[in-house]
C-alpha positions in Angstrom: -38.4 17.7 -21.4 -36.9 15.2 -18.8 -38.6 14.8 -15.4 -36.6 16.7 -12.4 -35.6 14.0 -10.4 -34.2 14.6 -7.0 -31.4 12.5 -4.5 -32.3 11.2 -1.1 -30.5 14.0 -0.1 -32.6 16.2 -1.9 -35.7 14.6 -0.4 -34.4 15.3 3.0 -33.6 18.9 2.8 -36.8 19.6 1.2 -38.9 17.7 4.2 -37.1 18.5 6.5 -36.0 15.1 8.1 -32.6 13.5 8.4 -31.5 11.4 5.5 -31.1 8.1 7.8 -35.1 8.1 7.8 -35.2 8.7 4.5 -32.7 6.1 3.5 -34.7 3.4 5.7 -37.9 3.8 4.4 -36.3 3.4 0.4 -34.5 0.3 2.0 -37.5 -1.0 3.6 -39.9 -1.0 0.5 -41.8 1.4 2.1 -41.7 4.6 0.2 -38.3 5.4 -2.4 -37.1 6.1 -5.6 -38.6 4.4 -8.2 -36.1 5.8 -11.2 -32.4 4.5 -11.6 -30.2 6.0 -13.9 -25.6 5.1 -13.9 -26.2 3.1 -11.1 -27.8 5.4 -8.8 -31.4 5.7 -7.8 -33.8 9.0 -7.9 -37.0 10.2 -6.9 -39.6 11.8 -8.9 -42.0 14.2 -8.3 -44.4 11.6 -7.8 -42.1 9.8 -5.3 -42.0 12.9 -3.5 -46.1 12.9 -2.9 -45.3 9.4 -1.1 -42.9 11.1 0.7 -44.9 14.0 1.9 -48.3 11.9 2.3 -46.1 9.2 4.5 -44.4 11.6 6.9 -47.8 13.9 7.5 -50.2 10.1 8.3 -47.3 9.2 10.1 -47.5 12.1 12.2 -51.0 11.6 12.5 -50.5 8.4 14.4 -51.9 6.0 11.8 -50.1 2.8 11.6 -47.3 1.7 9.6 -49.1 -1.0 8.1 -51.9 0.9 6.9 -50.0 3.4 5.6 -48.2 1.2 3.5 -51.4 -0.2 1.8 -52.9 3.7 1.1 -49.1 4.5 -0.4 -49.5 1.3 -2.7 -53.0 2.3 -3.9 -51.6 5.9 -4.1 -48.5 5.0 -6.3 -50.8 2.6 -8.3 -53.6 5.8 -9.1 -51.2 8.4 -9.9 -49.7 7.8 -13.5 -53.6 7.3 -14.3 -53.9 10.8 -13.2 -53.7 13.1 -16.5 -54.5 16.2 -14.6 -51.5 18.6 -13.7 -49.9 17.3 -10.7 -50.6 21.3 -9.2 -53.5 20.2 -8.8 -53.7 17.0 -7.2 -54.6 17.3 -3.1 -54.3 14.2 -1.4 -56.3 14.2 1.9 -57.1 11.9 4.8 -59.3 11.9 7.7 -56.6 10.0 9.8 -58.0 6.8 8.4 -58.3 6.9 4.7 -55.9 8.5 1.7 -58.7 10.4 -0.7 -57.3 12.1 -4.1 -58.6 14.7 -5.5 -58.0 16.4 -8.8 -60.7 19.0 -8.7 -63.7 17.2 -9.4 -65.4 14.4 -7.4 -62.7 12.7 -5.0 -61.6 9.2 -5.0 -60.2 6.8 -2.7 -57.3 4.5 -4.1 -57.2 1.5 -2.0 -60.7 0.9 -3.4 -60.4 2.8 -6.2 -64.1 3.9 -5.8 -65.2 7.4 -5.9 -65.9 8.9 -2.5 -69.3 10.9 -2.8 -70.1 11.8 1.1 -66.2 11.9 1.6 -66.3 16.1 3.7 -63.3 17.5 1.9 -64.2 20.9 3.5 -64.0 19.3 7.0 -60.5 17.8 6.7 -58.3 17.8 9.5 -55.4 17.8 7.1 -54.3 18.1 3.8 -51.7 15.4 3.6 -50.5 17.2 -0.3 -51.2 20.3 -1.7 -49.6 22.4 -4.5 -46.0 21.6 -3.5 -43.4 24.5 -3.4 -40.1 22.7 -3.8 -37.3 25.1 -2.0 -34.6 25.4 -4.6 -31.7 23.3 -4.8 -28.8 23.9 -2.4 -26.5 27.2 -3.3 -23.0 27.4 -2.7 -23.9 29.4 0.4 -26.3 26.4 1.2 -24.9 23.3 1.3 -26.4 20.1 0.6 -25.8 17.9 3.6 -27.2 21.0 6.2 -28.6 19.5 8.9 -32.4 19.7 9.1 -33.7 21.5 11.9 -33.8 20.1 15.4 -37.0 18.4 16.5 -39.0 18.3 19.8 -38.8 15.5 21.8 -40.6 12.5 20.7 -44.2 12.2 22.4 -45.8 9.4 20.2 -44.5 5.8 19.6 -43.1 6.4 15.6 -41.4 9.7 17.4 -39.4 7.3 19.5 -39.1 5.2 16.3 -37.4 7.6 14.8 -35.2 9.0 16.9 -34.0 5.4 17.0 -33.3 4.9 13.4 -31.1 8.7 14.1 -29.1 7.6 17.0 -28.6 3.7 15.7 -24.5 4.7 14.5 -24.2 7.8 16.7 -25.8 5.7 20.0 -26.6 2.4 19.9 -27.6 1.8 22.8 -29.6 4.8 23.5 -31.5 3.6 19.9 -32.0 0.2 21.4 -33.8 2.1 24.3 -35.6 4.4 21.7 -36.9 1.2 20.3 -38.3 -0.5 23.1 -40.1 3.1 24.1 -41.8 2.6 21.4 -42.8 -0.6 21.6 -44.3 0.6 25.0 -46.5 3.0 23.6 -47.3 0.8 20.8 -46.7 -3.2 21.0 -47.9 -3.4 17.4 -44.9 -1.1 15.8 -43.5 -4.0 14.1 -40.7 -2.1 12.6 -39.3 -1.7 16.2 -39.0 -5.0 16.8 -36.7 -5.4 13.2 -34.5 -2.4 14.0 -34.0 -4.1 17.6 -33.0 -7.5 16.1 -30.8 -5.9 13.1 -29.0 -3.7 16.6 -29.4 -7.3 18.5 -27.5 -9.0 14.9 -24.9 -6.5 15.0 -23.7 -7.1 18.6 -23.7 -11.1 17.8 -26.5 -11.5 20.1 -27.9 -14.4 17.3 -31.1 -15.5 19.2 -32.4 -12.3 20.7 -32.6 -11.3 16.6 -34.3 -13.8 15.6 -37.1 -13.7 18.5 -37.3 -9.5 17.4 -37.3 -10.6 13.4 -40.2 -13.6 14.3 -42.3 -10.6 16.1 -42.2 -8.2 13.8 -42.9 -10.9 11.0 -46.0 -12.3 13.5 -47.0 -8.4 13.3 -46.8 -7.1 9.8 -46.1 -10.8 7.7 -45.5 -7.7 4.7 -42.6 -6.6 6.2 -39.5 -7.0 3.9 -36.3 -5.9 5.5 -37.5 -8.3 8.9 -38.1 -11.4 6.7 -34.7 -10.6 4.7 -32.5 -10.4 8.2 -34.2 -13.0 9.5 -33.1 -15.1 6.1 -29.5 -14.1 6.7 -29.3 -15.1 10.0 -30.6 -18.5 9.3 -27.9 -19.1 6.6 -25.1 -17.8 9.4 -27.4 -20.6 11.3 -26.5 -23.0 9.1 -30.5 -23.4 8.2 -30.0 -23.3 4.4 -33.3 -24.3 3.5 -35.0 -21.7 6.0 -33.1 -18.9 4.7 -33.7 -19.9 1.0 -37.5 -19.9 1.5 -37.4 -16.7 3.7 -35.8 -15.1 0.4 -37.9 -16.0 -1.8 -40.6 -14.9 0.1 -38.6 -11.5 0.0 -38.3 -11.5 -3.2 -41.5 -12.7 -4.8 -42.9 -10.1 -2.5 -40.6 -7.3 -3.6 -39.2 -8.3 -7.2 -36.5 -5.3 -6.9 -34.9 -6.1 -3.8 -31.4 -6.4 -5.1 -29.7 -8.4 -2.3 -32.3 -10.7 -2.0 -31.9 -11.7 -5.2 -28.1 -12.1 -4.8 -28.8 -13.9 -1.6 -30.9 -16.1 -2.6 -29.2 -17.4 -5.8 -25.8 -17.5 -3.9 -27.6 -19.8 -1.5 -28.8 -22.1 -3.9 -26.0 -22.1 -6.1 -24.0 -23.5 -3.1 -26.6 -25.9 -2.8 -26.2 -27.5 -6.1 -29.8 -25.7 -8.2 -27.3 -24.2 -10.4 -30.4 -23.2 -12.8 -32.1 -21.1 -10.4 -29.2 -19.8 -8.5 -27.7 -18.0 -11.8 -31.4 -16.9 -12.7 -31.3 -14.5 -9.2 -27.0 -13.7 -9.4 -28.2 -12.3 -13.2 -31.0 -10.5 -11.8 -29.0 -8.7 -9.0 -26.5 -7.4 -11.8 -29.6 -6.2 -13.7 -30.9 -4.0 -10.7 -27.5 -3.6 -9.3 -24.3 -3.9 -11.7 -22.6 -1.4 -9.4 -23.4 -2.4 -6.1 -21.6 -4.1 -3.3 -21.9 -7.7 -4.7 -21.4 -7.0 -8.6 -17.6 -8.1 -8.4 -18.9 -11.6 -6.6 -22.0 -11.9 -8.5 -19.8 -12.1 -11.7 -17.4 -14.1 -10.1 -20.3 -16.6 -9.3 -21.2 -16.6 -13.3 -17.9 -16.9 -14.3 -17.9 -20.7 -12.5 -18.4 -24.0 -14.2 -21.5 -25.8 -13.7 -20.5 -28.3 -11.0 -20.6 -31.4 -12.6 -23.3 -34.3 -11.5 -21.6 -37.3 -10.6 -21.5 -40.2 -13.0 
């Protein structure tokens, strides 16, 4: 039988969060779909214990960075899990990510089994036996708004009302932003979403500064090093931007527009070898997207032709 899989969409009606957020974190590396099928990407079950162990560490306060690193170890543990997924608990102590399967816990970023780790004293189960709500009925549509939330307290709060009011507002988003980096200097993310609004009103040098402090913050960060890469080809700073993207994509091997990016870039500057390797891989991850009609355009060109 084939796996359910489940839209963005899906994922946000069934977590109750906007689809924006969910839509940035699958852009951002940080926790998506890991199954495409036609041209469009889904999650799976498994995706969605990312999902739900992000959002509840998140609301725990812990960091952005380390919660990438436990999702990594997380994703990496789980298809090694044979047990029924029913009974998989994924717990944290605010800290750490411990899995459980019913016998002796383990911890995935080490991948070392946690003997003294107090299961019976958590303060949360980040993952439990998960209920999924059914799909949408007629009388329930899809794209229903999630319920309202309180007032942000905590900086990711103000992160995120940022990423929901950046087409609505975005100058109240701007302001979301820089409340949150008051509350937490560190939120590296802030600083990206404040150079892409920065980018967006032309303002070229206040994005870069936001892009080269989120970068000095979390060096891991994708999306930051990939705008910062397109602005320095806008720059003119060709060889900056090629080496920014193929930092992106050595990093992150499916980023899509990377790829195209990147071999664009270097077709133009004459590594005709290399540039058609990355235009090829964009079709492969992305023979639908935005760029496909280009990206076949730039393979349909001669080889420039060295002079004699």
């Amino acid at each position: 039988m084939d796996q359910e899989l489940y839209t963005s969409r899906d994922v946000a009606r069934i977590f109750a969060l906007t689809e924006s957020r969910v839509l940035y974190w699958a852009r951002t590396g940080f926790v998506g779909p890991s199954v495409k099928r036609g041209g469009r990407q889904y999650f799976t079950f498994q995706d969605l214990i990312s999902v739900k162990a992000a959002k509840e560490l998140l609301d725990q306060g812990v960091s952005l960075q380390a919660v990438r690193k436990n999702l990594s170890a997380l994703r990496a543990a789980l298809p090694s899990i044979t047990r029924p997924l029913a009974r998989l608990r994924v717990l944290s102590d605010g800290e750490r990510l411990v899995v459980s399967t019913g016998d002796v816990p383990f911890e995935p970023l080490s991948g070392q089994l946690v003997m003294d780790f107090a299961v019976g004293a958590l303060s949360t189960h980040v993952t439990a036996v998960m209920e999924l709500p059914p799909r949408p009925t007629p009388e329930e549509p899809a794209d229903k708004a999630p319920p309202p939330v309180a007032a942000p307290r905590t900086s990711y709060g103000w992160f995120l009302s940022g990423i929901d009011l950046e087409e609505s507002d975005p100058a109240a988003a701007a302001a979301s932003y820089r409340r949150a980096l008051e509350l937490d200097p560190a939120l590296a993310a802030a600083h990206t979403n404040l150079g892409n609004l920065a980018h967006r009103e032309g303002h070229r040098g206040e994005a870069r500064e936001h892009y080269e402090r989120a970068l000095a913050l979390d060096p891991e960060q994708p999306e930051a090093r990939y705008n910062l890469a397109n602005l320095l080809d806008e720059l003119g700073e060709a060889e900056g931007a090629i080496g920014e993207w193929t930092r992106v994509v050595a990093a992150c091997p499916e980023f899509a527009d990377a790829h195209f990016n990147l071999g664009a870039a270097l077709l133009r500057e004459g590594e005709e070898d290399a540039g058609r390797v990355h235009v090829r891989r964009y079709l492969a991850l992305d023979g639908e997207g935005e760029w496909a009609a280009e990206a076949r355009a730039l393979l349909d060109q001669p080889p420039a032709q060295s002079p004699a």
